[in-house]
DSSP file (Angstrom, degrees, kcal/mol; ACC not computed):
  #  RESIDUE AA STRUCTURE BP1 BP2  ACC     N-H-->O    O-->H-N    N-H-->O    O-->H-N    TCO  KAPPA ALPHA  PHI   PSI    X-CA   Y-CA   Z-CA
    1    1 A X     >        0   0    0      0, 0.0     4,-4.7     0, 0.0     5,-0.2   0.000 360.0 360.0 360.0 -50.7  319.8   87.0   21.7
    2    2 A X  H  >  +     0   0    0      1,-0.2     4,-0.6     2,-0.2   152,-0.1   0.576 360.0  46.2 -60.0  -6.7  317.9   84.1   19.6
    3    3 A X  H  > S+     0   0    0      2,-0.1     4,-3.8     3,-0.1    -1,-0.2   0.754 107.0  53.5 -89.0 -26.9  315.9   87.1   18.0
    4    4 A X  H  > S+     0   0    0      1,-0.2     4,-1.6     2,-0.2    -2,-0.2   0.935 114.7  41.6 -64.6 -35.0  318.7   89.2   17.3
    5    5 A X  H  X S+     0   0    0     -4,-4.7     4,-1.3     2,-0.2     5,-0.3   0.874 112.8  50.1 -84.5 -10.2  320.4   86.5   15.5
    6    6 A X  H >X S+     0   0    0     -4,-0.6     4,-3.3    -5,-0.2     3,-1.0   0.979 105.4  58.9 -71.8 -27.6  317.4   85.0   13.5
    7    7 A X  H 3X S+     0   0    0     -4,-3.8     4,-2.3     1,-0.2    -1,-0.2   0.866 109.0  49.2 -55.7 -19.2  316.6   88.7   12.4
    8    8 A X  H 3X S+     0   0    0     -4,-1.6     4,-1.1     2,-0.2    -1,-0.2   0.760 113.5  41.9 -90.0 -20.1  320.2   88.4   10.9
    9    9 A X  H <X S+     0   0    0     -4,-1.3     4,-1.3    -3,-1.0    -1,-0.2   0.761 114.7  54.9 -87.1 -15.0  319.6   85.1    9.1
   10   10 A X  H >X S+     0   0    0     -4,-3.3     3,-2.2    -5,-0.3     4,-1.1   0.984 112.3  42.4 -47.8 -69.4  316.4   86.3    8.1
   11   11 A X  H 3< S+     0   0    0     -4,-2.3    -1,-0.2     1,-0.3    -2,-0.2   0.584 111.2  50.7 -59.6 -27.4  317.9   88.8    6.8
   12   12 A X  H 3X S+     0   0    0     -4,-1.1     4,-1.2     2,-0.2    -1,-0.3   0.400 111.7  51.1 -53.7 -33.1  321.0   86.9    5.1
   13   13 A X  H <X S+     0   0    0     -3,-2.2     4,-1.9    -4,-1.3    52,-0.3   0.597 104.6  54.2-113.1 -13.0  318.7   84.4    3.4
   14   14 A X  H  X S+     0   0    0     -4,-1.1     4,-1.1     2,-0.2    -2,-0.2   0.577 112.8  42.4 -71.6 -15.5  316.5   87.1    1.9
   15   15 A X  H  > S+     0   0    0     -5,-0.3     4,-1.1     2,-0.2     5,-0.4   0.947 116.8  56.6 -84.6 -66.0  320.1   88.8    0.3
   16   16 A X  H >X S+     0   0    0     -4,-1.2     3,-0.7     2,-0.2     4,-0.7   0.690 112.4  31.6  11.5 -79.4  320.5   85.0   -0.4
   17   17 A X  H 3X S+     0   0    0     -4,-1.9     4,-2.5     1,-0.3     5,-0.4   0.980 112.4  67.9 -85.0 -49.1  316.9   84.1   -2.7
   18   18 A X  H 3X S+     0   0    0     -4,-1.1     4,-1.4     1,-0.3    -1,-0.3   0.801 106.3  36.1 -54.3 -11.2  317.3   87.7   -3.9
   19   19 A X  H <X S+     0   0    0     -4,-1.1     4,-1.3    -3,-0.7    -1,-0.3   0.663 116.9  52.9 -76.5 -25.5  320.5   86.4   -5.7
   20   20 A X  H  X S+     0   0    0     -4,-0.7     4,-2.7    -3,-0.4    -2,-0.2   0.990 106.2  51.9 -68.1 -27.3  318.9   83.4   -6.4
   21   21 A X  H >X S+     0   0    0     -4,-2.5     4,-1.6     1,-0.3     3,-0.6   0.986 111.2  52.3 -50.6 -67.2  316.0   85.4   -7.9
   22   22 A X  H 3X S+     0   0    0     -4,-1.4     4,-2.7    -5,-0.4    -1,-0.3   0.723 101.3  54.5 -28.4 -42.1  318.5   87.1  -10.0
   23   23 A X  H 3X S+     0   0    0     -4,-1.3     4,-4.7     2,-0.2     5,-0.5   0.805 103.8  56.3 -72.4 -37.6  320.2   84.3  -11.4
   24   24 A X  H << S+     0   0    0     -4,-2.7    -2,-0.2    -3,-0.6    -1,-0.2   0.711 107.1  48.7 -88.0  -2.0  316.9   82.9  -12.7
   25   25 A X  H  X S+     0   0    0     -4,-1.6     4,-2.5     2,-0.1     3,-0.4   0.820 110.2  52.7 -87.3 -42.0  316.2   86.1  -14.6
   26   26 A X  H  X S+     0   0    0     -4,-2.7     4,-0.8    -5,-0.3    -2,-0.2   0.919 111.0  47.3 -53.1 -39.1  319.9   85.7  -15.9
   27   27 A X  H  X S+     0   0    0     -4,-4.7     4,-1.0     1,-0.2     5,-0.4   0.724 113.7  50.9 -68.0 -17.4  318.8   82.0  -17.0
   28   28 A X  H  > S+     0   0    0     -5,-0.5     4,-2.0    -3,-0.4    -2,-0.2   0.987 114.0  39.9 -64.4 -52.3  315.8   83.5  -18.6
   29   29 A X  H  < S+     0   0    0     -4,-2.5    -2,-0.1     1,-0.2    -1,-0.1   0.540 112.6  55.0 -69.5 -25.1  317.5   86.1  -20.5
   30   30 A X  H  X S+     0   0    0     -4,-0.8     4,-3.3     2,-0.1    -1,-0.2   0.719 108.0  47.6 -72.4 -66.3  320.2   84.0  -21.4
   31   31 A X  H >X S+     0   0    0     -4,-1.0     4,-1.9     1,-0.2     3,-0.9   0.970 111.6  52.8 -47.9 -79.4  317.8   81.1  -23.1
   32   32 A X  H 3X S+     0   0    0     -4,-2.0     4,-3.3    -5,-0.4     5,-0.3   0.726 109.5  43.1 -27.4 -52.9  315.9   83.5  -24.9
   33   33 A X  H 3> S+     0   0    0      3,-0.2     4,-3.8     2,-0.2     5,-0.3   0.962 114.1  55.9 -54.0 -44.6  318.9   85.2  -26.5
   34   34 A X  H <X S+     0   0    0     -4,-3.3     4,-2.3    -3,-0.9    -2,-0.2   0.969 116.5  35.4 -52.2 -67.9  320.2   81.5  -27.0
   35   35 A X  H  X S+     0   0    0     -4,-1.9     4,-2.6     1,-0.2    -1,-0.2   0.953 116.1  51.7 -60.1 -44.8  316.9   80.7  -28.9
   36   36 A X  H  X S+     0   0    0     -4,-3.3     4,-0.6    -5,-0.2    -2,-0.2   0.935 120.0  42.3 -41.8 -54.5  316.4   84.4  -30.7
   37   37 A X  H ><>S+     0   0    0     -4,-3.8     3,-2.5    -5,-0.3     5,-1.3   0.969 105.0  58.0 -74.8 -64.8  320.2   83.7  -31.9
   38   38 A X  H ><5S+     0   0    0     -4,-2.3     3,-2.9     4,-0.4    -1,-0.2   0.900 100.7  59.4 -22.3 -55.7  319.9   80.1  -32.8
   39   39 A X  H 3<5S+     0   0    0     -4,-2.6    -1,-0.3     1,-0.3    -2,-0.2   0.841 115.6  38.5 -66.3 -18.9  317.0   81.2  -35.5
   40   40 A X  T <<5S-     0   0    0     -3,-2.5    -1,-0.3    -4,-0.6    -2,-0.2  -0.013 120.0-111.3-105.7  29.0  319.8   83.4  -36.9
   41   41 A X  T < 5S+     0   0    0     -3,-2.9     2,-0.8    -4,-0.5    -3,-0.2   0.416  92.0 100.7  58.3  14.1  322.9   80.8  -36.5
   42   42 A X      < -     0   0    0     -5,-1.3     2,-0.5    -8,-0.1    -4,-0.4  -0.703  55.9-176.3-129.6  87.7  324.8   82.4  -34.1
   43   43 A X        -     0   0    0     -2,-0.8     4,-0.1    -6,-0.3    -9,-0.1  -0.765  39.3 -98.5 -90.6 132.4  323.8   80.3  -30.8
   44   44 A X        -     0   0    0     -2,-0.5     3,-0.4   -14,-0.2     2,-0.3   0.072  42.9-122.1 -40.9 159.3  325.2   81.7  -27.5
   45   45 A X  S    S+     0   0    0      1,-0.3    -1,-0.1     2,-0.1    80,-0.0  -0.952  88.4  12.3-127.7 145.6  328.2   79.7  -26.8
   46   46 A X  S >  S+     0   0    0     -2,-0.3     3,-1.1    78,-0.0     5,-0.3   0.556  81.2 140.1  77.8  -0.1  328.2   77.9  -23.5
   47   47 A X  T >>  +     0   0    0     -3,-0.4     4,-5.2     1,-0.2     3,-3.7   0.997  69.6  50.5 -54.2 -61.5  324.6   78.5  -22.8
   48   48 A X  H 3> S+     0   0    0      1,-0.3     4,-1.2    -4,-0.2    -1,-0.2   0.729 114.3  44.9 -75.8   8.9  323.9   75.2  -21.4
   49   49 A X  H <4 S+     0   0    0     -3,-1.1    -1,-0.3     2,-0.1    -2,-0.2  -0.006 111.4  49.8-115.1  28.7  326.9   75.5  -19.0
   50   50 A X  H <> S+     0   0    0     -3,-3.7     4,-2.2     3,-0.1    -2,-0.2   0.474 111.4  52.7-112.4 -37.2  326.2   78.8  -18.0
   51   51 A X  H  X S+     0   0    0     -4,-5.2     4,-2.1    -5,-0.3     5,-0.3   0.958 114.7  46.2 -48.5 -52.9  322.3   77.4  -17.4
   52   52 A X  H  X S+     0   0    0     -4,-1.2     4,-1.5     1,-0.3    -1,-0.2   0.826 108.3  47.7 -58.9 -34.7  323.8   74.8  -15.3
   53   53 A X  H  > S+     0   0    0      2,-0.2     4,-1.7     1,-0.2    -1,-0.3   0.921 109.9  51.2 -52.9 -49.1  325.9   76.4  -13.4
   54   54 A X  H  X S+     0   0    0     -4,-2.2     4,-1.9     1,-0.3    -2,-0.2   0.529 105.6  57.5 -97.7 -15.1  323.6   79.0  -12.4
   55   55 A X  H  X S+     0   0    0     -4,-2.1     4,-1.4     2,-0.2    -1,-0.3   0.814 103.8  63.7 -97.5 -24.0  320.5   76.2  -11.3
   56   56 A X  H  X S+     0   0    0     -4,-1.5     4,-2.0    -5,-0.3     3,-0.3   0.991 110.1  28.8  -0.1-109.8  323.3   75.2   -9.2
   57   57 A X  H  X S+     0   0    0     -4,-1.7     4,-2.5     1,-0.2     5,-0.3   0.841 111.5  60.5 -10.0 -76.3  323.2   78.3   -7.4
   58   58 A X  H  X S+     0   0    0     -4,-1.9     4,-1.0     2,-0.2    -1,-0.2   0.796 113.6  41.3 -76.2 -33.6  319.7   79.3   -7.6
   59   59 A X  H >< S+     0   0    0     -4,-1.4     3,-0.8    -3,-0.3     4,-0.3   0.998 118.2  52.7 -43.7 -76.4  318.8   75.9   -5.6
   60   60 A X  H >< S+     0   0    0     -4,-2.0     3,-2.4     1,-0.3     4,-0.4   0.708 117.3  32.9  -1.9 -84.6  322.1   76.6   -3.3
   61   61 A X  H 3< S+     0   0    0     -4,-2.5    -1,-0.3     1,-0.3   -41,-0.2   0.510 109.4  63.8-113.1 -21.6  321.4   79.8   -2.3
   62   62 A X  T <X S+     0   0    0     -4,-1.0     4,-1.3    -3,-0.8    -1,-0.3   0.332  86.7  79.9 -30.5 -19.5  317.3   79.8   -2.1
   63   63 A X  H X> S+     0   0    0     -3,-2.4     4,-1.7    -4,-0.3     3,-0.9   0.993  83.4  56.4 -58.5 -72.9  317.3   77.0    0.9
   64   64 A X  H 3> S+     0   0    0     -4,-0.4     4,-1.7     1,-0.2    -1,-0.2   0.618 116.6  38.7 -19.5 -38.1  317.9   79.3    3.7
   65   65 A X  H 3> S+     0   0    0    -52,-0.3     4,-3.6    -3,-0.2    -1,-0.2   0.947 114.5  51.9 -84.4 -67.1  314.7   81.3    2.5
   66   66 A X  H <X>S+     0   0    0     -4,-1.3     5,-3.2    -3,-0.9     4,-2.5   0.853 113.8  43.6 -42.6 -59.8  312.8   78.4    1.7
   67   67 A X  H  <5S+     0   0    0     -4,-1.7    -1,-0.2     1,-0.2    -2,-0.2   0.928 112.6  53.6 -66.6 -47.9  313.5   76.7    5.3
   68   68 A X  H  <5S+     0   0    0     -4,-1.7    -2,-0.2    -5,-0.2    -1,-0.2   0.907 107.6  46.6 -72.9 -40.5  312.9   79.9    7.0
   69   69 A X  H  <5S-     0   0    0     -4,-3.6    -1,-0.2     1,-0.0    -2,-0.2   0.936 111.2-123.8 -28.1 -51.1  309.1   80.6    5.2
   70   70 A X  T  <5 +     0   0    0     -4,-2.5    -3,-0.2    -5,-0.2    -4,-0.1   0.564  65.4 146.2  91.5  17.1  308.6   77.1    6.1
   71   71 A X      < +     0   0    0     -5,-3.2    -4,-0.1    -6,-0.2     2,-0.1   0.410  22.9 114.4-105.7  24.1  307.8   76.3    2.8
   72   72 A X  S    S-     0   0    0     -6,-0.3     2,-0.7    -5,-0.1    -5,-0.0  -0.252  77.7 -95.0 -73.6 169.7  309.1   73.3    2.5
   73   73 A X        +     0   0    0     -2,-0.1     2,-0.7     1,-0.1    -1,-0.1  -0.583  49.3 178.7 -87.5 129.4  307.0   69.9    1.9
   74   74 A X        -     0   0    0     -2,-0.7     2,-0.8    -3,-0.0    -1,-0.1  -0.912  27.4-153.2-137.3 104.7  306.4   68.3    5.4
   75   75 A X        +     0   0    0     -2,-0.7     3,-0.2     1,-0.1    -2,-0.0  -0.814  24.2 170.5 -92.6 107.2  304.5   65.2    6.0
   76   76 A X     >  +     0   0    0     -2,-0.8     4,-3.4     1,-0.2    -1,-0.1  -0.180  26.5 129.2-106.5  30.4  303.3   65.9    9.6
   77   77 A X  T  4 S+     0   0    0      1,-0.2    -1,-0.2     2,-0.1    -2,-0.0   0.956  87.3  19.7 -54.1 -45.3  300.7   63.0   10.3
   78   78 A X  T >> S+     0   0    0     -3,-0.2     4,-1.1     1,-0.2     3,-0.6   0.536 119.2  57.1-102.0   8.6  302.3   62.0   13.6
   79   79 A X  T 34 S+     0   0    0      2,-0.2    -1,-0.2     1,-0.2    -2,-0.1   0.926 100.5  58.1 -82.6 -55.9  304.2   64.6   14.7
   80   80 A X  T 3< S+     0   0    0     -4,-3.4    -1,-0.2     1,-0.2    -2,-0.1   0.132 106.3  56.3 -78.5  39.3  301.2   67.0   14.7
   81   81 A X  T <4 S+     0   0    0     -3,-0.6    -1,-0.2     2,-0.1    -2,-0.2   0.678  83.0  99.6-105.6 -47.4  299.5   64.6   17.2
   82   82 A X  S  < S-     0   0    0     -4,-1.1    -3,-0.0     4,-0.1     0, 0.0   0.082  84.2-100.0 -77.6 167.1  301.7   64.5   19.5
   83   83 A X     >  -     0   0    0      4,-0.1     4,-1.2     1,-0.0     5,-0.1   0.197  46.1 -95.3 -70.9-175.3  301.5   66.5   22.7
   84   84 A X  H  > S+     0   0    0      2,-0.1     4,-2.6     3,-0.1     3,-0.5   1.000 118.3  45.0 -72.5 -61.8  303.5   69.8   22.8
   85   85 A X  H  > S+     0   0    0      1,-0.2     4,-1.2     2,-0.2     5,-0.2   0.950 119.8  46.9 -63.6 -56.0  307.1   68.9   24.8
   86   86 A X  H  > S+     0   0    0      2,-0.2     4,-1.8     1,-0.1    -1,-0.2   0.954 113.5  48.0 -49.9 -31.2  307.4   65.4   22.3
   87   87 A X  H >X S+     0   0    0     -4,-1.2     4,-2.5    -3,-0.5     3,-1.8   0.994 114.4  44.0 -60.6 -58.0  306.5   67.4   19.2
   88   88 A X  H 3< S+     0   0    0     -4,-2.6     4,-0.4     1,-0.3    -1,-0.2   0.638 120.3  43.1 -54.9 -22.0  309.2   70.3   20.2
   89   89 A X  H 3< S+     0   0    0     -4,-1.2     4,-0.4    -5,-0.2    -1,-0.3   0.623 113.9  49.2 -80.7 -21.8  311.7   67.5   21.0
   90   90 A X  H XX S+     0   0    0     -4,-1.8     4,-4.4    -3,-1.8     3,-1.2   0.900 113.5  47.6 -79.8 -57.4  310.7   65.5   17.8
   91   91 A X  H 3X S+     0   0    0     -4,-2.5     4,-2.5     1,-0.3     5,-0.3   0.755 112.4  53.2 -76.1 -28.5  311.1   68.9   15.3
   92   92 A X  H 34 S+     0   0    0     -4,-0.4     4,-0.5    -5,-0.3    -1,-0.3   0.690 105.5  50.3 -91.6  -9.1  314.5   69.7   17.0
   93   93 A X  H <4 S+     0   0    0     -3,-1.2     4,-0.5    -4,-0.4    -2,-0.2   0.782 107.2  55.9 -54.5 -62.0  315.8   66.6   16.3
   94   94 A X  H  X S+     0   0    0     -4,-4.4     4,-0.5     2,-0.2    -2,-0.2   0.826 109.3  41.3 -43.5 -50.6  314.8   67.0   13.2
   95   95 A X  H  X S+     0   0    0     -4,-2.5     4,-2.3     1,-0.3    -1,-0.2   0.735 110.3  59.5 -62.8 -35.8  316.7   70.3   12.5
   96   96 A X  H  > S+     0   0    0     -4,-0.5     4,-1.1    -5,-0.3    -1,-0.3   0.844 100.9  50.5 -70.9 -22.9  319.4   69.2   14.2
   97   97 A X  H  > S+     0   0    0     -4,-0.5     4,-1.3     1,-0.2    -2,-0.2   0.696 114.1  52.5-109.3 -13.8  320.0   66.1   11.8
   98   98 A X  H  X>S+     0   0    0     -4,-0.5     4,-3.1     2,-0.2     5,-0.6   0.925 100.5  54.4 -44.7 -65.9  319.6   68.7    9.2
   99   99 A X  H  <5S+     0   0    0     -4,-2.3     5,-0.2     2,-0.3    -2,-0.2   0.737 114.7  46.5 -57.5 -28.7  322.2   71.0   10.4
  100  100 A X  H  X5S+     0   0    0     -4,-1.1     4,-2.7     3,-0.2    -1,-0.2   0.920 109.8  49.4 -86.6 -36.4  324.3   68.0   10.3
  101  101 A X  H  X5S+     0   0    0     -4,-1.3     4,-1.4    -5,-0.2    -2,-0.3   0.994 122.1  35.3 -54.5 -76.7  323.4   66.8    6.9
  102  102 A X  H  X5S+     0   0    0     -4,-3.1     4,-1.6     1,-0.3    -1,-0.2   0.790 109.0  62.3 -75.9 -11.6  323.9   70.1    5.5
  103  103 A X  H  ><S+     0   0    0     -5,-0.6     4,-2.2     2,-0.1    -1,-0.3   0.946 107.8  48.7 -62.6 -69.5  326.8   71.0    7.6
  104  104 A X  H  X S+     0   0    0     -4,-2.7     4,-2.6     2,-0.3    -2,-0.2   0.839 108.8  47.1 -36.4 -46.2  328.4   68.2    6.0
  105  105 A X  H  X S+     0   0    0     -4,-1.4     4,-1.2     1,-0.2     3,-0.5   0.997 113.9  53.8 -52.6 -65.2  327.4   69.1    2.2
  106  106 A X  H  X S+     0   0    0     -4,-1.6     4,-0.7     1,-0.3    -2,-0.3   0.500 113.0  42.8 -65.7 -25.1  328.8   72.9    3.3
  107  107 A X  H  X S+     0   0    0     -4,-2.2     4,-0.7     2,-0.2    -1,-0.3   0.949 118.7  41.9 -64.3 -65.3  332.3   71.1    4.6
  108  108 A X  H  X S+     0   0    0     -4,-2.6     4,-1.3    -3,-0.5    -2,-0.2   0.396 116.1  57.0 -75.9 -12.8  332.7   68.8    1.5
  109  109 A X  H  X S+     0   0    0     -4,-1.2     4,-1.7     2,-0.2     5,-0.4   0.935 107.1  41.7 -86.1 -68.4  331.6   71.9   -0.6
  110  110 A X  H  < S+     0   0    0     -4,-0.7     4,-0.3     2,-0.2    -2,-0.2   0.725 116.2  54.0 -59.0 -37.3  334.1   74.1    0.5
  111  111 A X  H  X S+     0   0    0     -4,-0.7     4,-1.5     2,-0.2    -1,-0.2   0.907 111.1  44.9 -80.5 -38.5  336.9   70.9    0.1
  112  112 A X  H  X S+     0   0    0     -4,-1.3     4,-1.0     1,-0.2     5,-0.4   0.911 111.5  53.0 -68.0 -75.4  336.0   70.1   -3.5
  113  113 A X  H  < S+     0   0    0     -4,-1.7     5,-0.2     1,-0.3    -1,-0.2   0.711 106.4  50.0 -57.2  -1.6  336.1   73.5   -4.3
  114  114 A X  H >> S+     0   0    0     -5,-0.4     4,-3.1    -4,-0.3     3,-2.5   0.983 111.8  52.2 -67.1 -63.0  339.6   74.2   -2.8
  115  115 A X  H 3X S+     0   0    0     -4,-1.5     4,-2.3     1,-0.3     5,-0.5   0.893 108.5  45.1 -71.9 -39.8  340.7   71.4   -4.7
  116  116 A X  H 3< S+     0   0    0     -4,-1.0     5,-0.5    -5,-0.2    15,-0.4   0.678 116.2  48.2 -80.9  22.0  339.2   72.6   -8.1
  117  117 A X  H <4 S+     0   0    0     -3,-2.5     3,-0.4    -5,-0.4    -2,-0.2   0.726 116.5  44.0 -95.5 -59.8  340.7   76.3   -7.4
  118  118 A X  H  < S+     0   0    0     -4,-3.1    -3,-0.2     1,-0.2    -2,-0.1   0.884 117.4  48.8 -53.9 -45.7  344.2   74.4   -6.5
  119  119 A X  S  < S-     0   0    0     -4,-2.3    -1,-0.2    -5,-0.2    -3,-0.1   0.774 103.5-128.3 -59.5 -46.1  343.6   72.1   -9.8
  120  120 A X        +     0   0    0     -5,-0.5    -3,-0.1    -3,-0.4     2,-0.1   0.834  42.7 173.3 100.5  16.7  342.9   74.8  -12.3
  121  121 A X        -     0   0    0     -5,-0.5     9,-2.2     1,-0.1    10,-0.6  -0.431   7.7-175.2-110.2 133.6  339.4   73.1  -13.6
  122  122 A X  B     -A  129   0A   0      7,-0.2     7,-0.2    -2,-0.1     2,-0.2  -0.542  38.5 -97.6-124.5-171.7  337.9   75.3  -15.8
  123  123 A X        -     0   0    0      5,-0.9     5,-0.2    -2,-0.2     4,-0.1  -0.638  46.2-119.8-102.9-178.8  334.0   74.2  -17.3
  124  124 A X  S    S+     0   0    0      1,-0.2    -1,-0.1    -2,-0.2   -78,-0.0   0.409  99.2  54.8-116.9  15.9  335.1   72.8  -21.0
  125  125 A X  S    S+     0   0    0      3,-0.1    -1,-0.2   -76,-0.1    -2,-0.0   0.735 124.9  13.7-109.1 -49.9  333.1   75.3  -23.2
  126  126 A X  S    S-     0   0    0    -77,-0.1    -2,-0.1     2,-0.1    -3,-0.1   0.082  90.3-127.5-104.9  17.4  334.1   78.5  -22.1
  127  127 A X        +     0   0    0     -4,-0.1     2,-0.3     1,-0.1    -3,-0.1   0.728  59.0 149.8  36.3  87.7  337.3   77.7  -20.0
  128  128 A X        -     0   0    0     -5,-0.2    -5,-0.9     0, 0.0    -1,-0.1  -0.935  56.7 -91.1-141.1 146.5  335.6   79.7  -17.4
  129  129 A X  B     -A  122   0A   0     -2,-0.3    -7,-0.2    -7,-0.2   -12,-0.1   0.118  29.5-165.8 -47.3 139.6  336.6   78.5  -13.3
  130  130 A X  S >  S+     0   0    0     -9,-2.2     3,-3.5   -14,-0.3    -1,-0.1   0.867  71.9  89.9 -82.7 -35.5  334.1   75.9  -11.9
  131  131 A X  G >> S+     0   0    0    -10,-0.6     4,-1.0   -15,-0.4     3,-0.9   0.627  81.9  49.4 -70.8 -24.7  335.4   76.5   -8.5
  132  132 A X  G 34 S+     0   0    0      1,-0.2     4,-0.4     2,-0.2    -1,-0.3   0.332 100.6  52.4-113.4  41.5  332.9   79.4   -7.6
  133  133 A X  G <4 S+     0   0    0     -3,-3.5    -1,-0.2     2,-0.1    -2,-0.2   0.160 107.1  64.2-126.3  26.3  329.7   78.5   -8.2
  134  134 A X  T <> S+     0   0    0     -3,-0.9     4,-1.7    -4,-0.1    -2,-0.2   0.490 109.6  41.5 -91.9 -41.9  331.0   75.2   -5.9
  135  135 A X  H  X S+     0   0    0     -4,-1.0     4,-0.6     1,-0.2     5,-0.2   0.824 106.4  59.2-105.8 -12.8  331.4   77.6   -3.1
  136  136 A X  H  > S+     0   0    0     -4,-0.4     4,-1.7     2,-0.2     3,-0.2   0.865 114.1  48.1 -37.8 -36.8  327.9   79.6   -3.9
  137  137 A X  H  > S+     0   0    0      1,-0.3     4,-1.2     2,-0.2     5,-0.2   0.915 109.8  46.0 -72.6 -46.5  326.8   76.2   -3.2
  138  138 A X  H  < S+     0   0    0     -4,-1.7     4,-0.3     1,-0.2    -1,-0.3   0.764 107.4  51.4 -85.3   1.4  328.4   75.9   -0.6
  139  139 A X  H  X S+     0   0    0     -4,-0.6     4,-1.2    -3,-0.2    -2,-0.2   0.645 113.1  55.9 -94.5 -12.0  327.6   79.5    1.3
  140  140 A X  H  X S+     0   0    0     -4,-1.7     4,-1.5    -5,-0.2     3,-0.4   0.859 105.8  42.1 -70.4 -81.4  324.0   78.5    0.6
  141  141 A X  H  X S+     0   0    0     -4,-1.2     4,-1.1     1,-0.2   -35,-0.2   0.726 117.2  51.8 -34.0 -13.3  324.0   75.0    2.4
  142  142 A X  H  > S+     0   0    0     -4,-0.3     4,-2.3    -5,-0.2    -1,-0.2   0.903 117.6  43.1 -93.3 -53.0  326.4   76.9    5.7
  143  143 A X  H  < S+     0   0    0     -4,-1.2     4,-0.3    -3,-0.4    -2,-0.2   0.613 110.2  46.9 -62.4 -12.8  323.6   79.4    5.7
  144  144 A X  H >X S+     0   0    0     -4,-1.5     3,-2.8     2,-0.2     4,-1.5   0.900 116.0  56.8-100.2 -47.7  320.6   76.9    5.4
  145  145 A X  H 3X S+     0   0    0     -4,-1.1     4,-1.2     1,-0.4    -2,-0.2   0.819 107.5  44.9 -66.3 -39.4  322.8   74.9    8.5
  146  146 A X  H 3X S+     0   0    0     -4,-2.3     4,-1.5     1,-0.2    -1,-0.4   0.765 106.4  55.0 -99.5   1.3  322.8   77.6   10.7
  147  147 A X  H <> S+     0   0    0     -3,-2.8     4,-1.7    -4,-0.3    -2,-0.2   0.742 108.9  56.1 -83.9 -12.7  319.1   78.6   10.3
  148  148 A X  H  X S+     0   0    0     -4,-1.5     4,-1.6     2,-0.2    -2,-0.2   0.573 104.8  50.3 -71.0 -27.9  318.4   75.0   11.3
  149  149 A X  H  X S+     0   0    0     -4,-1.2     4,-2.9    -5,-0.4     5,-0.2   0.947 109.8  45.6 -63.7 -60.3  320.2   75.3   14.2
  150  150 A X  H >X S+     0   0    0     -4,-1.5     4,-1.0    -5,-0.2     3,-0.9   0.856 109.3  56.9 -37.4 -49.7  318.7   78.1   15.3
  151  151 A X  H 3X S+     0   0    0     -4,-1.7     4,-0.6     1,-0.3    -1,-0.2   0.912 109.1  52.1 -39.5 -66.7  315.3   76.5   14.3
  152  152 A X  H >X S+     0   0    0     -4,-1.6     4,-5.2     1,-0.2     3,-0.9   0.878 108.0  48.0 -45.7 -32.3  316.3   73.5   16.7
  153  153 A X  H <X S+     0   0    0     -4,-2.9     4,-2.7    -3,-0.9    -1,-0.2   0.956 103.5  53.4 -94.3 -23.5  316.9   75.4   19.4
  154  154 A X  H 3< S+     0   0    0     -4,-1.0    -1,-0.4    -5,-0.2    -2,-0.2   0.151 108.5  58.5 -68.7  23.9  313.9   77.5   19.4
  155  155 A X  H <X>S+     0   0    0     -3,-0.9     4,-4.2    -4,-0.6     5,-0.6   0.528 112.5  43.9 -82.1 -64.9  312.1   73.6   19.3
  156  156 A X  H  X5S+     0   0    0     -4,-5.2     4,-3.4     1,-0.2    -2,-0.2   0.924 113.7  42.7 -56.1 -56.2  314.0   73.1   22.6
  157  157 A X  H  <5S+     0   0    0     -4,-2.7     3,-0.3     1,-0.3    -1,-0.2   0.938 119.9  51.7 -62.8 -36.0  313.3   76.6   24.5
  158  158 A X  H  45S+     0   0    0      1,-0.3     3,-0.4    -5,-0.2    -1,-0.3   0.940 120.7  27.5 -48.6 -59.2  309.7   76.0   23.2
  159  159 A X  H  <5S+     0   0    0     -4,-4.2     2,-0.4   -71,-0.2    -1,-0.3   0.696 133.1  38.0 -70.6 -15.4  309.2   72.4   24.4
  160  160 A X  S  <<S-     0   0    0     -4,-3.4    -1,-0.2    -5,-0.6    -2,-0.2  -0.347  80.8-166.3-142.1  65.9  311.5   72.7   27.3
  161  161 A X              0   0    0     -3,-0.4    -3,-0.1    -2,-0.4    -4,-0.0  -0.242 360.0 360.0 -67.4 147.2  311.1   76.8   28.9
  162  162 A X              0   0    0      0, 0.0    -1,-0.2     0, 0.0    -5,-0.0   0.317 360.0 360.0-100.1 360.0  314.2   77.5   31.4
């Protein structure tokens, strides 16, 4: 059962960075024009609130991926000493206090961005909604939370075989 469902976050955080991927050729493509227009007076309008919005995002929705490579930065002096059943109890700990941390963002994510849907707050350069690239943020961090769970619990069955 723990394989079927990581192959589905696997898979979930690869649909995930491939949007993030996307987004950062849309900030690419977007800058360029901006500067290519600029040399001829006519600078995109909104550029730097479309940029922002969209590194928003492309962080957001790139963890899950990120966490699941493993390609995050990990200073492991004492961890990788220890024997196997402390390490696996040490790592799950870890993931778990993750899962809570970003469980939390992915709650508080979800509440602001009710409230700016409910509010009407639109970004102040192109009156365009704020309120969903608040809950892209937040369907990255819920997705990065549940691959850290998983990640914890294969720590326990590893250190601690039934």
């Amino acid at each position: 059962m723990i394989r079927s469902i990581g192959k589905t976050l696997d898979w979930a955080a690869s649909m995930f960075n491939g949007l993030s991927a996307a987004a950062v050729v849309f900030i690419m493509l977007l800058t360029c024009a901006d500067v290519v227009l600029r040399f001829f007076g006519r600078p995109v309008p909104g550029a730097y609130e479309l940029v922002g919005y969209a590194g928003a995002v492309i962080v957001a929705l790139a963890l899950a991926r990120t966490s699941v490579e493993r390609g995050h930065i990990a200073v492991e002096l004492l961890v990788d000493r220890l024997p196997g059943r402390p390490r696996s109890l040490v790592e799950a700990v870890g993931s778990l206090a993750g899962a809570v941390l970003f469980g939390l963002l992915t709650w508080q994510s979800r509440v602001y961005a009710s409230d700016l849907m409910e509010s009407g707050d639109v970004s102040l350069t192109l009156g365009m909604p704020t309120w969903p690239f608040v809950y892209a943020v937040g369907a990255g961090t819920a997705l990065l939370t549940a691959v850290l769970l998983l990640d914890a619990l294969r720590h326990l069955k590893r250190g601690f075989p039934s």
